[in-house]
Backbone bond lengths (Angstrom), bond angles and torsions (degrees), N, CA, C in turn:
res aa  C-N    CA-C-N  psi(-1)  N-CA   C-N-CA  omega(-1)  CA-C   N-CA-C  phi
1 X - - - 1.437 - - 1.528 109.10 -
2 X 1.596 109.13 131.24 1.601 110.35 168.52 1.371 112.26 -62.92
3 X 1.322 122.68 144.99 1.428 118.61 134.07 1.477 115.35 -93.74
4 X 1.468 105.65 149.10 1.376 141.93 169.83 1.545 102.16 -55.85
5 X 1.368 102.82 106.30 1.962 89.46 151.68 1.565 139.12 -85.56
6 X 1.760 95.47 133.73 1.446 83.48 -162.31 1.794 101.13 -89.10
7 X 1.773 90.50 168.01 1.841 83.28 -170.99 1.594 95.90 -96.31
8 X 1.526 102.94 -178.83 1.322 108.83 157.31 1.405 134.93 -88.28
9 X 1.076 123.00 43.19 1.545 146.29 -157.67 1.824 88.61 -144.10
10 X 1.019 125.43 -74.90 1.307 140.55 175.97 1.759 102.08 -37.39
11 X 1.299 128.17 -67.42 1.355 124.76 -166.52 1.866 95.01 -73.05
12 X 1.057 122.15 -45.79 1.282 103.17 161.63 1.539 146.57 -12.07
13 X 1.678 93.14 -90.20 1.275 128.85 147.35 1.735 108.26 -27.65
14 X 1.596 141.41 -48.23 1.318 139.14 -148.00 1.436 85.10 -109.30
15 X 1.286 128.99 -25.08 1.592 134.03 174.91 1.639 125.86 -67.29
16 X 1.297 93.32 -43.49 1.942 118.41 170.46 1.792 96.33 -71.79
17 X 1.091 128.11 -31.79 1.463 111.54 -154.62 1.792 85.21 -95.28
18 X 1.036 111.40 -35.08 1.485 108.17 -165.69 1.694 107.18 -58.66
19 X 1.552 106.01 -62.78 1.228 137.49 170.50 1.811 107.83 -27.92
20 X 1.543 96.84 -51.90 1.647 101.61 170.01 1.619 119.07 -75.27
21 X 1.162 126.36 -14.36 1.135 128.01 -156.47 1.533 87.51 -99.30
22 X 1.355 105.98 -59.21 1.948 113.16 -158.79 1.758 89.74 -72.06
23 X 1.100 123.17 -15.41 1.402 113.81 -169.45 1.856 114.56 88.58
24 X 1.452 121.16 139.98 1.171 124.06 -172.41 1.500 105.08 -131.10
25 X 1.632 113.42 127.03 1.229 100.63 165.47 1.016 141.85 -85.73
26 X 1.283 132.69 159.12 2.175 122.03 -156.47 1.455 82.73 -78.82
27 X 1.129 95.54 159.88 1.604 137.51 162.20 1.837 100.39 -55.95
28 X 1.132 93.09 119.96 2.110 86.74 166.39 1.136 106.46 -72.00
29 X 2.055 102.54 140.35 1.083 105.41 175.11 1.723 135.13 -54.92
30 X 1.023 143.83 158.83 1.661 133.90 157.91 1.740 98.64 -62.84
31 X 1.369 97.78 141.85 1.311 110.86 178.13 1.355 105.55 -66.68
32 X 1.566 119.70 153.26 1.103 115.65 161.31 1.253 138.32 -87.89
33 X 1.361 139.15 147.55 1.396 133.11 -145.98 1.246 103.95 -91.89
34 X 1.123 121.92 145.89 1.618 134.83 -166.19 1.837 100.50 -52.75
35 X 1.341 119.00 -64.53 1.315 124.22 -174.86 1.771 105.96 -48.53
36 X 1.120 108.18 -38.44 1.928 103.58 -173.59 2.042 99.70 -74.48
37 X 1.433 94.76 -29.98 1.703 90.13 171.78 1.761 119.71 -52.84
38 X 1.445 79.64 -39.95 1.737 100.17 -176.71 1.653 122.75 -61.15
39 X 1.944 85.23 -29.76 1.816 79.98 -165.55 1.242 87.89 -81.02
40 X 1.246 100.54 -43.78 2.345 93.66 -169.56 1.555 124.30 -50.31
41 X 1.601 94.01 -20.80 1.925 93.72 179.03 1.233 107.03 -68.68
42 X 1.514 117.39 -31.96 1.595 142.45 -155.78 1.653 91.29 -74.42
43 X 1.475 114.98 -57.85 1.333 128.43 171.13 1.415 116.14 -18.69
44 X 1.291 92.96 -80.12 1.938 132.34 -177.04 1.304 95.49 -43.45
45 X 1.860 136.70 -65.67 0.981 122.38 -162.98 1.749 115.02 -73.26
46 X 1.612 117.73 -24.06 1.078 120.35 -139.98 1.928 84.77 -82.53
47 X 1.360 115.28 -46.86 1.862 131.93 178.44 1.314 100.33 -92.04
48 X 0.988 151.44 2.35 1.356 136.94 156.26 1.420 137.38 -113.46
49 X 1.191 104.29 -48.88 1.455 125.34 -179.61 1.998 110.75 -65.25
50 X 1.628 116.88 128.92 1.412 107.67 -172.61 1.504 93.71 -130.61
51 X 1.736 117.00 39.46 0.839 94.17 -172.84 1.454 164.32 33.67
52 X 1.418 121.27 2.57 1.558 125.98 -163.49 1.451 101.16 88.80
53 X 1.030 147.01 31.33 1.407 125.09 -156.46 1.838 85.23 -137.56
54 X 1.522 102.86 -160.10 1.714 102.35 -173.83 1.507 126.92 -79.93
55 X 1.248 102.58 36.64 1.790 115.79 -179.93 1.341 116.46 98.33
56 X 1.191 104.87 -43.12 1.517 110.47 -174.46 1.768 131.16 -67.76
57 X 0.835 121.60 124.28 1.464 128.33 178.76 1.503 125.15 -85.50
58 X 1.424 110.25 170.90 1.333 94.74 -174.11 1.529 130.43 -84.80
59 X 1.390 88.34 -1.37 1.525 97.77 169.95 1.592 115.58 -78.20
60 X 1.426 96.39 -37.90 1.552 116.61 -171.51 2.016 105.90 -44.80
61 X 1.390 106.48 -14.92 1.683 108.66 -169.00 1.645 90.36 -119.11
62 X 1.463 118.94 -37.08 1.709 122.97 -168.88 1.207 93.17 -104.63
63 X 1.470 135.65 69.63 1.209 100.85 157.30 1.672 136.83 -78.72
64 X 1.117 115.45 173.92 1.983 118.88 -144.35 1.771 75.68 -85.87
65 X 1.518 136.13 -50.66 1.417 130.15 176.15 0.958 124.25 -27.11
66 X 1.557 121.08 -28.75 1.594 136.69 -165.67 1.372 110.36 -132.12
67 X 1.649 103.40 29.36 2.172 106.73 168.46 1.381 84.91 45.72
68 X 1.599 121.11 45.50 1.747 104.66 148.03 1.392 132.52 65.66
69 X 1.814 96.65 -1.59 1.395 104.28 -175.36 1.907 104.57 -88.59
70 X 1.335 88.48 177.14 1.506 91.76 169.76 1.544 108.59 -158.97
71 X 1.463 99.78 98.13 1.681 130.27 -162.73 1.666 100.79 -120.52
72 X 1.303 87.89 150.10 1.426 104.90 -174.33 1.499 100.87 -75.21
73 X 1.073 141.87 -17.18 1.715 127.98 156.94 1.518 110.58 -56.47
74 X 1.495 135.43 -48.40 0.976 148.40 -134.62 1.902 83.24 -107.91
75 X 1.537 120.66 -42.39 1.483 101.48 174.18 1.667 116.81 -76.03
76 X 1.316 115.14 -11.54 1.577 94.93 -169.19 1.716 92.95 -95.12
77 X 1.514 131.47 20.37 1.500 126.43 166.53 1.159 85.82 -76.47
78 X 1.548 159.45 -67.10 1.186 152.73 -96.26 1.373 107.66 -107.27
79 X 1.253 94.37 134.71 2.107 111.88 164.62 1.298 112.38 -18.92
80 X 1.537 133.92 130.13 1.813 116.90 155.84 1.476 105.51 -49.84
81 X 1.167 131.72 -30.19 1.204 145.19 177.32 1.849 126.14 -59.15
82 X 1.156 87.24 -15.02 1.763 96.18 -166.49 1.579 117.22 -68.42
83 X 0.819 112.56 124.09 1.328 121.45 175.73 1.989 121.60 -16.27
84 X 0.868 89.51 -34.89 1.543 111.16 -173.61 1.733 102.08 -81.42
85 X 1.305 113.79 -0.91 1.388 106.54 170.36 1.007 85.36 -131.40
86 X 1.285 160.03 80.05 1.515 161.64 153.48 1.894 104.83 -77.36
87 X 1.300 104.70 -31.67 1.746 105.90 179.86 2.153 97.58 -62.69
88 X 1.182 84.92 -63.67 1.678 91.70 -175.86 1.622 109.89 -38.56
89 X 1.174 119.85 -44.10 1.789 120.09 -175.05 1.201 105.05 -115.10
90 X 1.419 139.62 40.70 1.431 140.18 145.84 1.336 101.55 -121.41
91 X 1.111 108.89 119.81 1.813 126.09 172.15 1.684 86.01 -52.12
92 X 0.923 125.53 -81.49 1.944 136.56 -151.21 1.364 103.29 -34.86
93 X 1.694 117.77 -45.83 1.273 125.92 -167.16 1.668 112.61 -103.59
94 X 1.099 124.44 -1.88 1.170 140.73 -171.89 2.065 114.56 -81.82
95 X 1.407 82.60 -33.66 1.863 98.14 151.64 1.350 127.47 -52.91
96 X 0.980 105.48 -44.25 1.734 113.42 -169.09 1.459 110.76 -88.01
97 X 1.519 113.63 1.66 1.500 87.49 -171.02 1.739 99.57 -146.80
């Protein structure tokens, strides 16, 4: 009896299906490099973090939409409501300024 030769396209092909079937585990990620740790903490504090202070963050006045600036074109888009006037609509803080 002949055998059939198999190709290398074929063991491939029977290798991928197996691999999908039995399940494959990912590749570990590459660690991440100390400096990209750095920018994201930088991130985190710059849009998140309000310090204890009146809610607002530092993005909340820079936002990244507006290259971080904070121009009087870019304030008269904003809500009366916006965070960035929090002195104007808090009685408590509305003293001080």
């Amino acid at each position: 009896m002949l055998r059939k030769r198999t190709r290398p396209l074929e063991l491939v092909v029977v290798a991928v299906a197996l691999l999908a079937v039995l399940g494959c585990p990912a590749p570990p990620s590459p660690p991440i490099p100390p400096e990209q740790e750095l920018i994201a903490k930088g991130r985190d504090l710059f849009f998140k973090e309000t310090f204890g202070g009146n809610g607002r963050t530092c993005g909340t006045c820079h936002p990244a939409e507006n290259n971080f600036a904070l121009d009087a074109a870019f304030i008269a888009t904003l809500p009366p409501d916006h965070p960035l006037f929090v002195a104007e609509f808090t009685p408590a803080l509305r003293n001080h300024f």
